[in-house]
N, CA, C and O atoms as a GROMACS GRO file, in nm:
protein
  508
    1UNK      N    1   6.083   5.956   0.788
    1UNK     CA    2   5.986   5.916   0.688
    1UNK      C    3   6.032   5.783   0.627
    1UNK      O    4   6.148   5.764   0.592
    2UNK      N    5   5.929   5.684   0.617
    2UNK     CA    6   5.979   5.560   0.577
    2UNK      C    7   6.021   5.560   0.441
    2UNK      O    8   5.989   5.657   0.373
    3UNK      N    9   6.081   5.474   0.393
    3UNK     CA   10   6.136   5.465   0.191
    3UNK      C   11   6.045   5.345   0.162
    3UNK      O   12   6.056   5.243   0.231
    4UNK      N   13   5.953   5.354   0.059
    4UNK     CA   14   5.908   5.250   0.022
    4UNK      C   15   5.982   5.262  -0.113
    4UNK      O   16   6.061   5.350  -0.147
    5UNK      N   17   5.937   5.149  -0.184
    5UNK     CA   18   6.009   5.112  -0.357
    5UNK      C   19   5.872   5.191  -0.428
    5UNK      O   20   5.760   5.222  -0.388
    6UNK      N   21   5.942   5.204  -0.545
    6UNK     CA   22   5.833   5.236  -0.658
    6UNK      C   23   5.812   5.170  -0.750
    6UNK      O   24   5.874   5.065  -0.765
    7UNK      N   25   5.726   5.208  -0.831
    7UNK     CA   26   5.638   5.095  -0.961
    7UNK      C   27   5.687   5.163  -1.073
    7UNK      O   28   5.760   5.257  -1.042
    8UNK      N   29   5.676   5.152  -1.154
    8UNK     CA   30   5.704   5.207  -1.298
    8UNK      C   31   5.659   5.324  -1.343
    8UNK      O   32   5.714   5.401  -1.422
    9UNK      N   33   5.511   5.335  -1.267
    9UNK     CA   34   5.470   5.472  -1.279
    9UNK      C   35   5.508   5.595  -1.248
    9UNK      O   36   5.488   5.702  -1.305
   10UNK      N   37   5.605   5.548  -1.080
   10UNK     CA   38   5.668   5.616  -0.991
   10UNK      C   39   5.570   5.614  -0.839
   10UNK      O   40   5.573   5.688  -0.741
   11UNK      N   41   5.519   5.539  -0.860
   11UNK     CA   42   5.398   5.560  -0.715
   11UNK      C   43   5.492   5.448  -0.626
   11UNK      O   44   5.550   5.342  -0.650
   12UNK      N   45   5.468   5.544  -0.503
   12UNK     CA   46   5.502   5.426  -0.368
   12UNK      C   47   5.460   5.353  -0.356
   12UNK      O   48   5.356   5.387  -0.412
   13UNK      N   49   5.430   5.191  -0.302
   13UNK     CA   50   5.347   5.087  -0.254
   13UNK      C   51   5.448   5.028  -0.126
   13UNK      O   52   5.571   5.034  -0.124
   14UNK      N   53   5.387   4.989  -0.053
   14UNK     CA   54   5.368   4.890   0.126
   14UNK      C   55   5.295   4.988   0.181
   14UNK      O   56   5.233   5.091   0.155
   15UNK      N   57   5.331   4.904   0.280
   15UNK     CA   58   5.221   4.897   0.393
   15UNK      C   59   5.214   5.037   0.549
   15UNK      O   60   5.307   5.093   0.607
   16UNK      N   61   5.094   5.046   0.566
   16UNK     CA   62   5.105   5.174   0.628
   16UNK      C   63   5.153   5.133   0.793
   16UNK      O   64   5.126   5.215   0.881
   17UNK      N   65   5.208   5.036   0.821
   17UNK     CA   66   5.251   5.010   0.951
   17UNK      C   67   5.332   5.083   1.003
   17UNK      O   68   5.434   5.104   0.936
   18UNK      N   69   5.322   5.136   1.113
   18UNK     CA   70   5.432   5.200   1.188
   18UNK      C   71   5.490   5.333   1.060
   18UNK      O   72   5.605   5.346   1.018
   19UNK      N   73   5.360   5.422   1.020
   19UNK     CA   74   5.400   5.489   0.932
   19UNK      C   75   5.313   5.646   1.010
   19UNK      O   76   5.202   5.614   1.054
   20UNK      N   77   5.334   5.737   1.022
   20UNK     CA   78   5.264   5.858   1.065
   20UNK      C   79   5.207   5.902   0.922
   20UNK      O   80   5.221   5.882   0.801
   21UNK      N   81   5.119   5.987   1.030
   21UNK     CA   82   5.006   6.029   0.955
   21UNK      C   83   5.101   6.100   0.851
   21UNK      O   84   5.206   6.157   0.879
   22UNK      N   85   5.035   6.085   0.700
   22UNK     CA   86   5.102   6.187   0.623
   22UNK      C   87   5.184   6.122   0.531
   22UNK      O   88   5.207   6.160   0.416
   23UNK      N   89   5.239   5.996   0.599
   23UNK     CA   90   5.387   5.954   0.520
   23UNK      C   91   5.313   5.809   0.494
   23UNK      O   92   5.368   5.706   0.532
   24UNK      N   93   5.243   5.807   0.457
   24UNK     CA   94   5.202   5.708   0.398
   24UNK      C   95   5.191   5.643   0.238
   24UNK      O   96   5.122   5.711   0.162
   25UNK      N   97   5.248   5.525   0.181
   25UNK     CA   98   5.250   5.528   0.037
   25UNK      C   99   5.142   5.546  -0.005
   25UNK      O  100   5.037   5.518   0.054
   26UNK      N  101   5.155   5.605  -0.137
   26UNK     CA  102   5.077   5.593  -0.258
   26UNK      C  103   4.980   5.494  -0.266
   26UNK      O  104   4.868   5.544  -0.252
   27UNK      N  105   4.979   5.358  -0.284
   27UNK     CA  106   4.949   5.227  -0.273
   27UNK      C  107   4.976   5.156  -0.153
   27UNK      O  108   5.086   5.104  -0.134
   28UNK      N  109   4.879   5.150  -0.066
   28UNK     CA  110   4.864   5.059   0.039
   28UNK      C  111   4.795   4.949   0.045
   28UNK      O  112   4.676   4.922   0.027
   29UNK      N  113   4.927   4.867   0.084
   29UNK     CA  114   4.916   4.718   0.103
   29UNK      C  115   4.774   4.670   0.178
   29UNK      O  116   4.762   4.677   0.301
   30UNK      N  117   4.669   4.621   0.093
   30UNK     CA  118   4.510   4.548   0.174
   30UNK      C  119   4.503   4.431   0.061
   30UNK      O  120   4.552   4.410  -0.050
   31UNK      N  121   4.401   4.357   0.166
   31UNK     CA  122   4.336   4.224   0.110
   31UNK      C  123   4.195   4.253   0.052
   31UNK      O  124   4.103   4.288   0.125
   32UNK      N  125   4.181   4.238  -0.076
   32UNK     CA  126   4.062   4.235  -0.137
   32UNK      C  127   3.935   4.134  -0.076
   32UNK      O  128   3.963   4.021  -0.037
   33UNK      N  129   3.783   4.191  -0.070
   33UNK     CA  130   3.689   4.134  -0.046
   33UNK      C  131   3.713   3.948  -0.067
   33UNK      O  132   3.689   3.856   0.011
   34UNK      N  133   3.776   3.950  -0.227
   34UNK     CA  134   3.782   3.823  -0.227
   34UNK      C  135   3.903   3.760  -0.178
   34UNK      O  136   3.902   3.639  -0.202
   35UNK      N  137   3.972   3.788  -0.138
   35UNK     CA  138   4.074   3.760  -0.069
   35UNK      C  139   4.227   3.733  -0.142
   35UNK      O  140   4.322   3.658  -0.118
   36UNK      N  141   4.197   3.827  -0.233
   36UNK     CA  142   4.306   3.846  -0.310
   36UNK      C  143   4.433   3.975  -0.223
   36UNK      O  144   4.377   4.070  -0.168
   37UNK      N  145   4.551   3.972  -0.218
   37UNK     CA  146   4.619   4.076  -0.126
   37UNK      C  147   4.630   4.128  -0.286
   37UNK      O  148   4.611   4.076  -0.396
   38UNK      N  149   4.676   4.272  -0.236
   38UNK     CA  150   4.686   4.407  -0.331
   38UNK      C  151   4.730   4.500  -0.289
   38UNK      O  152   4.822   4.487  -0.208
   39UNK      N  153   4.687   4.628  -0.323
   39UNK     CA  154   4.675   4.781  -0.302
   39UNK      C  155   4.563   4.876  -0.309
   39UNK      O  156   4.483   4.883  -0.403
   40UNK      N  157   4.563   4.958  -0.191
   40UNK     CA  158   4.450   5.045  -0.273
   40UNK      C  159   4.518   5.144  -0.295
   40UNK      O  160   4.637   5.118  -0.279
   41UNK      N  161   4.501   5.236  -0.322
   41UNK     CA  162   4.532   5.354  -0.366
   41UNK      C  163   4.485   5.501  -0.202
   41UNK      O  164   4.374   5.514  -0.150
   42UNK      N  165   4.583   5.564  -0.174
   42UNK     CA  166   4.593   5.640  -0.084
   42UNK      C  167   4.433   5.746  -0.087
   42UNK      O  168   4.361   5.774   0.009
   43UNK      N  169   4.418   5.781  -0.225
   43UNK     CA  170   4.345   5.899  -0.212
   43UNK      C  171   4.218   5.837  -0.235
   43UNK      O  172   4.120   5.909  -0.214
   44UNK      N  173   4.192   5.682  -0.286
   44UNK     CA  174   4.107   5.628  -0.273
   44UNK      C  175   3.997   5.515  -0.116
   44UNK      O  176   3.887   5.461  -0.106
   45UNK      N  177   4.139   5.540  -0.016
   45UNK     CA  178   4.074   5.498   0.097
   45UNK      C  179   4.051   5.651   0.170
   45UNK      O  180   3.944   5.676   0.226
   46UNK      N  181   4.162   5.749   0.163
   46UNK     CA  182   4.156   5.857   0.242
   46UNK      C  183   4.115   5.972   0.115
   46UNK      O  184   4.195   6.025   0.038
   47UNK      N  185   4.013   5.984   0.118
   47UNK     CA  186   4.010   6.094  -0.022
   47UNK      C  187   4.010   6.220   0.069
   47UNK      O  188   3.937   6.242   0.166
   48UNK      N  189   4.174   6.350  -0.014
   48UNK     CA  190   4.120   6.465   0.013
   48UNK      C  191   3.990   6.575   0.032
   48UNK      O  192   3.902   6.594  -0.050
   49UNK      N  193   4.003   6.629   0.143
   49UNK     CA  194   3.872   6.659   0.149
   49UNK      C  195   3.930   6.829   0.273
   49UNK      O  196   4.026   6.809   0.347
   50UNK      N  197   3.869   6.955   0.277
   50UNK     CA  198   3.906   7.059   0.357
   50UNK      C  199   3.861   7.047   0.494
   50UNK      O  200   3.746   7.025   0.531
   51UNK      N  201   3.929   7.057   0.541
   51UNK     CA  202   3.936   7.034   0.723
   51UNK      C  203   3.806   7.108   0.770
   51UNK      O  204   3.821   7.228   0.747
   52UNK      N  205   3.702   7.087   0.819
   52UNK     CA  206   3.585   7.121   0.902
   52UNK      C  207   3.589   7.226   0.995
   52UNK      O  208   3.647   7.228   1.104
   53UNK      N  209   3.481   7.365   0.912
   53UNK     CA  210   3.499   7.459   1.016
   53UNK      C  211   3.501   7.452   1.150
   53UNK      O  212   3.567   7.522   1.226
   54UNK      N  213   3.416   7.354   1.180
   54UNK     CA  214   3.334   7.326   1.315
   54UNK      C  215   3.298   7.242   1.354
   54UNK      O  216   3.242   7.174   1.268
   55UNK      N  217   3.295   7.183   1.486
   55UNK     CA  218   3.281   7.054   1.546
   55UNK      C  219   3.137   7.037   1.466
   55UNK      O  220   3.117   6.919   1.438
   56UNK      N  221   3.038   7.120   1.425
   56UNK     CA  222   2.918   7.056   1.386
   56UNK      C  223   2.913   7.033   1.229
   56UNK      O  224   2.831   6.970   1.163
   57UNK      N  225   3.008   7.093   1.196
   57UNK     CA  226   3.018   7.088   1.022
   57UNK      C  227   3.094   6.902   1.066
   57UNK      O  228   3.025   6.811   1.021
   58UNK      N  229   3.187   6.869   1.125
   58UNK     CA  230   3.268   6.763   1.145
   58UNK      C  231   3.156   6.620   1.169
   58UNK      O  232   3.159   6.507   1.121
   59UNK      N  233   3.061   6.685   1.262
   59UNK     CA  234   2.940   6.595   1.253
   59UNK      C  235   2.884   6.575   1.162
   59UNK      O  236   2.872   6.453   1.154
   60UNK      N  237   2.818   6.640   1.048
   60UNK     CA  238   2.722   6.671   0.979
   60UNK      C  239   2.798   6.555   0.867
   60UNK      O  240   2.736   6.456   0.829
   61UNK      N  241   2.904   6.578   0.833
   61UNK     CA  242   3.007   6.496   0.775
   61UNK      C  243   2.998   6.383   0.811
   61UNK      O  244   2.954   6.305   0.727
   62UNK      N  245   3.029   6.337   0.927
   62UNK     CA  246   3.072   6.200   0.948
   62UNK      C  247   2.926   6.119   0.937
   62UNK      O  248   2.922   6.006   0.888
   63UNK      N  249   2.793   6.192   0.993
   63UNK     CA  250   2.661   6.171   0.939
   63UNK      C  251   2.632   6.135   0.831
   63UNK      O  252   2.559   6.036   0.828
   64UNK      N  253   2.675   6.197   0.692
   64UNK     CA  254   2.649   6.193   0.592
   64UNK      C  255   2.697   6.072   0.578
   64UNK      O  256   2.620   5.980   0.555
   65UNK      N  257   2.850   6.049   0.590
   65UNK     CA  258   2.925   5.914   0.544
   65UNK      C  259   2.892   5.810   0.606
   65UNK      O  260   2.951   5.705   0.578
   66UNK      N  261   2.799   5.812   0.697
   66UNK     CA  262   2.754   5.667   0.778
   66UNK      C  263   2.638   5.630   0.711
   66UNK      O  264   2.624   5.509   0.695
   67UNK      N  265   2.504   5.748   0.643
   67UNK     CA  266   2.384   5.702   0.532
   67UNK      C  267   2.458   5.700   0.398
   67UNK      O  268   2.416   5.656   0.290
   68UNK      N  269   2.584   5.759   0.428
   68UNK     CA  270   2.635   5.741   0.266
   68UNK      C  271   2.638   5.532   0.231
   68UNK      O  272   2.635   5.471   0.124
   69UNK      N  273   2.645   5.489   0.350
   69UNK     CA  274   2.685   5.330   0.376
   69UNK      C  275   2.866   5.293   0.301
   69UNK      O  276   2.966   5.364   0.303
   70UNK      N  277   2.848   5.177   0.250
   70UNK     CA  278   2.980   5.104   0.210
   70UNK      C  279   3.016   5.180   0.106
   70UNK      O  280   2.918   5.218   0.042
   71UNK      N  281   3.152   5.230   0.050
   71UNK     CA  282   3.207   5.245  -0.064
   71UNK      C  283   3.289   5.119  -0.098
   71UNK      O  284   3.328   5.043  -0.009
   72UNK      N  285   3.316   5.097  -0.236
   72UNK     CA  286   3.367   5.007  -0.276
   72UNK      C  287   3.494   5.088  -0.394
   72UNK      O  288   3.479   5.160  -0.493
   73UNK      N  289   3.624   5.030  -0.317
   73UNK     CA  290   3.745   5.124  -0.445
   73UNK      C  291   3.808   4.987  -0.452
   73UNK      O  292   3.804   4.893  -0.372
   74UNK      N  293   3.873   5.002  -0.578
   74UNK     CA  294   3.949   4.922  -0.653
   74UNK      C  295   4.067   4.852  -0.540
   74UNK      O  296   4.120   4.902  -0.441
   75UNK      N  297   4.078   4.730  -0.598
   75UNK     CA  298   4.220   4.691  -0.527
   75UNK      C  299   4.352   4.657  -0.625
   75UNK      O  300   4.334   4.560  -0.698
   76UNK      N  301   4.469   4.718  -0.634
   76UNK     CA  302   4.503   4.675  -0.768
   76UNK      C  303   4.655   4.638  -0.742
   76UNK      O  304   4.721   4.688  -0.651
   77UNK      N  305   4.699   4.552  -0.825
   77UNK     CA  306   4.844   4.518  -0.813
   77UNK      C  307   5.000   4.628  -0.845
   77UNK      O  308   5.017   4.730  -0.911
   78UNK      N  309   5.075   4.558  -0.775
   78UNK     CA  310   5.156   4.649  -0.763
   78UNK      C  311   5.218   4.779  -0.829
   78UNK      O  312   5.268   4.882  -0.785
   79UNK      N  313   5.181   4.711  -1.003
   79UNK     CA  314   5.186   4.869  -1.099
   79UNK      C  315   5.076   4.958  -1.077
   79UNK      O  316   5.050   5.058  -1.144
   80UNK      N  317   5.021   4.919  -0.993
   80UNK     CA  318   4.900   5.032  -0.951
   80UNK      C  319   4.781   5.071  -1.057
   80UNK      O  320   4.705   5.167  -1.042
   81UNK      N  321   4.777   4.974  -1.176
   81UNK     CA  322   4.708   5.011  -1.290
   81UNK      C  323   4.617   4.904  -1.298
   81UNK      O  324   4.511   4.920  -1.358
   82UNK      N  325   4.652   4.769  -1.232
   82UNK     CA  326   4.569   4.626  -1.306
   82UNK      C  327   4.525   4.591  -1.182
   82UNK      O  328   4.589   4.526  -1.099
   83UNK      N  329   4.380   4.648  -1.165
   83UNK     CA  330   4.247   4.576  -1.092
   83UNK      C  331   4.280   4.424  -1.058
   83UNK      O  332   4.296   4.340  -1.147
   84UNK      N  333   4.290   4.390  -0.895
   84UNK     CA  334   4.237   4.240  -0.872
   84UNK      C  335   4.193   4.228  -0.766
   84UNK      O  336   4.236   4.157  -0.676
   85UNK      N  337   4.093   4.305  -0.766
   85UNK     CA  338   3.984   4.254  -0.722
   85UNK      C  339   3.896   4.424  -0.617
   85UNK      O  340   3.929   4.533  -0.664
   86UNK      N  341   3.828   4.425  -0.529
   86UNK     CA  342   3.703   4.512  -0.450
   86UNK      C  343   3.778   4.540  -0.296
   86UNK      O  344   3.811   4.447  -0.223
   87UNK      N  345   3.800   4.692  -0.261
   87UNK     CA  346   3.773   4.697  -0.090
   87UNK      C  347   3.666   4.720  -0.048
   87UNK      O  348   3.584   4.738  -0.138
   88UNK      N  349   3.625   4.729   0.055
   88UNK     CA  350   3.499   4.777   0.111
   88UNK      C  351   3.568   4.864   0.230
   88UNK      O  352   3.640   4.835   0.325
   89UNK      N  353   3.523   4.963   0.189
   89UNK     CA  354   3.487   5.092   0.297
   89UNK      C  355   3.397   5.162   0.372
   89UNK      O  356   3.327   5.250   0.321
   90UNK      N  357   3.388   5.118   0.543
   90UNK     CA  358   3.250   5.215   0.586
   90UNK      C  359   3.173   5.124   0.663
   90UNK      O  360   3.123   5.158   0.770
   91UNK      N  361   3.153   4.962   0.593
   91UNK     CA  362   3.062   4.891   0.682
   91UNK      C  363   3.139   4.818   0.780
   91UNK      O  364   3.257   4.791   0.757
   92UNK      N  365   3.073   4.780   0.901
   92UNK     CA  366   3.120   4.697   1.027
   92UNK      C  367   3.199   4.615   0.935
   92UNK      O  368   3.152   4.615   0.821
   93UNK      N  369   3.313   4.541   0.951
   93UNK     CA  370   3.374   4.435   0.942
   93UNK      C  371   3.435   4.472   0.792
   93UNK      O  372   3.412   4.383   0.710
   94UNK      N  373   3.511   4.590   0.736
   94UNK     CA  374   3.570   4.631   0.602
   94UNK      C  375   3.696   4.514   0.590
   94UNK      O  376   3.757   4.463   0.684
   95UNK      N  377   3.712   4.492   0.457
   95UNK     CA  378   3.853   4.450   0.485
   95UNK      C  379   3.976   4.528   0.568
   95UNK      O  380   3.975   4.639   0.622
   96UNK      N  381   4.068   4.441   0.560
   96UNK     CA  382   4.194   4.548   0.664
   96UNK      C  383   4.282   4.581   0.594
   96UNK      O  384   4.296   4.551   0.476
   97UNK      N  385   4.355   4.649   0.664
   97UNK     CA  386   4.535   4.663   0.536
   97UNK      C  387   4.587   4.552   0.668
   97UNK      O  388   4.552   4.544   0.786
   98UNK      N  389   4.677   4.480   0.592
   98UNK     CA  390   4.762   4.397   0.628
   98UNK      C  391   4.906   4.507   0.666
   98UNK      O  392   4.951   4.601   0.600
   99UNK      N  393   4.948   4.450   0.798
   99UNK     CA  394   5.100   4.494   0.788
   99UNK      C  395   5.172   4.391   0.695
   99UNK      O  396   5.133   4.303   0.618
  100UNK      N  397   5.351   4.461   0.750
  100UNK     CA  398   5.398   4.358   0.616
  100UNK      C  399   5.414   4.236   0.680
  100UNK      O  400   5.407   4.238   0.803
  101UNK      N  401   5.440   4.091   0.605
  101UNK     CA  402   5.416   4.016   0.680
  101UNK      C  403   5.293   3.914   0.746
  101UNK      O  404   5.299   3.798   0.787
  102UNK      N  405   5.190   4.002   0.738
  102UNK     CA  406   5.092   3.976   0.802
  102UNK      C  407   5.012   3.856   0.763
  102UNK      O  408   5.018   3.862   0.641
  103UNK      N  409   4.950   3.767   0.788
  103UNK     CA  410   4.848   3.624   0.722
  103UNK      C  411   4.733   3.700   0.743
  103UNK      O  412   4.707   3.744   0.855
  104UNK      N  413   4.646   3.724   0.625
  104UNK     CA  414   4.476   3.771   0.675
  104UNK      C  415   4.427   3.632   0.800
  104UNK      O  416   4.365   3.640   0.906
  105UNK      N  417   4.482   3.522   0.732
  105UNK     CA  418   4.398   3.421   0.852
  105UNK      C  419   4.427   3.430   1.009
  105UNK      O  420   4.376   3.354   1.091
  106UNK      N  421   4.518   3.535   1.043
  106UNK     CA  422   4.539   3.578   1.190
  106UNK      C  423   4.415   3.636   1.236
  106UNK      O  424   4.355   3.619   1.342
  107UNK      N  425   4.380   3.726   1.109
  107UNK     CA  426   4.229   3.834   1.213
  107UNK      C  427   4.121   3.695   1.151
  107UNK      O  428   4.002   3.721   1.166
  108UNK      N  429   4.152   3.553   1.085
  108UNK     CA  430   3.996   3.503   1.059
  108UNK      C  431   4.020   3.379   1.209
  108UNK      O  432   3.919   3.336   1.265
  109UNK      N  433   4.128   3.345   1.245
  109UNK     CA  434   4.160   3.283   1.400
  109UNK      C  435   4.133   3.366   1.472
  109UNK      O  436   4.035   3.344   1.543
  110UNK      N  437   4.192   3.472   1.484
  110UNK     CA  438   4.142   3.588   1.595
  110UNK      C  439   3.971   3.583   1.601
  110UNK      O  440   3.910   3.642   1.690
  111UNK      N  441   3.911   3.516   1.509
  111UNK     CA  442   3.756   3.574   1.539
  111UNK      C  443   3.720   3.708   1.481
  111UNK      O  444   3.604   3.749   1.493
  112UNK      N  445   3.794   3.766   1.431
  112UNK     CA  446   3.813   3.875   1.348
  112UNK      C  447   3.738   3.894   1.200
  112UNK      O  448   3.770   3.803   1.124
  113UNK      N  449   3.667   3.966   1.156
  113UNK     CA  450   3.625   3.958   1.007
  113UNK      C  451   3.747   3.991   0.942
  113UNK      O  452   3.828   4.067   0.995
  114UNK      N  453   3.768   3.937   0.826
  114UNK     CA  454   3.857   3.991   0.772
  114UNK      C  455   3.816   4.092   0.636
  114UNK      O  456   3.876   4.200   0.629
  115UNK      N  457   3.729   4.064   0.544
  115UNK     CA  458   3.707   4.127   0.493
  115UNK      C  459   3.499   4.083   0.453
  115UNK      O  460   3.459   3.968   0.474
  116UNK      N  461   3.425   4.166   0.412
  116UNK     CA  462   3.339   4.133   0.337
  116UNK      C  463   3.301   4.189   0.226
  116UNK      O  464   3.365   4.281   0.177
  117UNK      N  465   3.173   4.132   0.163
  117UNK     CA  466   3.094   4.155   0.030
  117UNK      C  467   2.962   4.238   0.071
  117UNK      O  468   2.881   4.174   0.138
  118UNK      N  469   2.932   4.357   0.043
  118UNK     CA  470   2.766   4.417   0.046
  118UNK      C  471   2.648   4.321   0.037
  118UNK      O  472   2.600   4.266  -0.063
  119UNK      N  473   2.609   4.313   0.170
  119UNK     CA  474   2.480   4.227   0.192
  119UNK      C  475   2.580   4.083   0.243
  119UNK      O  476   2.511   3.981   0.252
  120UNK      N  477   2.698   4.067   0.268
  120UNK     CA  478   2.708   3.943   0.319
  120UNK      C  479   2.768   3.955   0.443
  120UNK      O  480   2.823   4.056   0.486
  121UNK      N  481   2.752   3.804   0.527
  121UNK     CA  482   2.790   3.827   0.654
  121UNK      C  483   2.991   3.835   0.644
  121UNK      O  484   3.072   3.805   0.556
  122UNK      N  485   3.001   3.884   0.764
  122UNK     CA  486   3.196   3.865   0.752
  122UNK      C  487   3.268   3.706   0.725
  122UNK      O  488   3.228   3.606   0.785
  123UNK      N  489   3.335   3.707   0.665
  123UNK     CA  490   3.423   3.588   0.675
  123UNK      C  491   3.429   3.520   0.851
  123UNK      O  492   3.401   3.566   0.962
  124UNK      N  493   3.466   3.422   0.814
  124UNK     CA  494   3.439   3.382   0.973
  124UNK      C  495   3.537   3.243   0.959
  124UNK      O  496   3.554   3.171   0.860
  125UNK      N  497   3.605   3.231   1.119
  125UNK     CA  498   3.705   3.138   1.084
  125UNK      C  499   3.633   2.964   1.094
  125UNK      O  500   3.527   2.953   1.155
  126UNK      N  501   3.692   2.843   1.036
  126UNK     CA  502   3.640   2.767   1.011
  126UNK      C  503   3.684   2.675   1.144
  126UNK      O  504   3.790   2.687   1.206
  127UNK      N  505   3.616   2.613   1.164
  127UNK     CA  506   3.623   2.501   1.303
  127UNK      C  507   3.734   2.460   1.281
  127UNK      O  508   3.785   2.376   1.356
   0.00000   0.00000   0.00000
């Protein structure tokens, strides 16, 4: 299980790279819509939820969350308390979590969206 550092609150923060399912921090390392880097919060990208009786209950679900469209959760700095700035969850082209390390302008060279805004097209890299 990886060691991340903690915040004052006591919550974990980095990045979910090379991390198994499960052992993931508290606060994971993403780039806000506006392109601010941050955290979101674990239970706010992956919210608990009871495992699906049935391959059709599992459908019916993932149905719902595709007319459910984009969610939008907080992105917040490392004390995990002070908002800076929007993720987007759900539509084609969401922002990403960054590994550590990572330049968002790799996935906007890659041709990659990196993150967007509801109703706007993806970031797109510049000539």
């Amino acid at each position: 299980m990886a060691e991340f550092p903690r915040n004052a609150r006591g919550q974990t923060y980095g990045s979910m790279a090379d991390v198994p399912y499960g052992g993931e921090p508290d606060l994971i390392r993403a780039v806000a819509v506006s392109g601010v880097e941050g955290y979101v919060a674990r239970t706010d990208l992956m919210p608990p939820e009871p495992e699906p009786r049935s391959p059709r209950e599992a459908l019916v679900r993932q149905h719902a969350a595709y007319l459910a469209g984009d969610r939008h959760i907080p992105v917040y700095a490392e004390d995990g308390t002070t908002v800076v700035g929007e993720f987007v969850v759900g539509a084609p082209g969401p922002g990403h979590v960054l590994r550590p390390g990572q330049d968002p302008g790799e996935h906007l060279a890659a041709g990659r969206p990196v993150m967007r805004s509801a109703g706007q097209p993806p970031a797109q890299p510049s000539p």
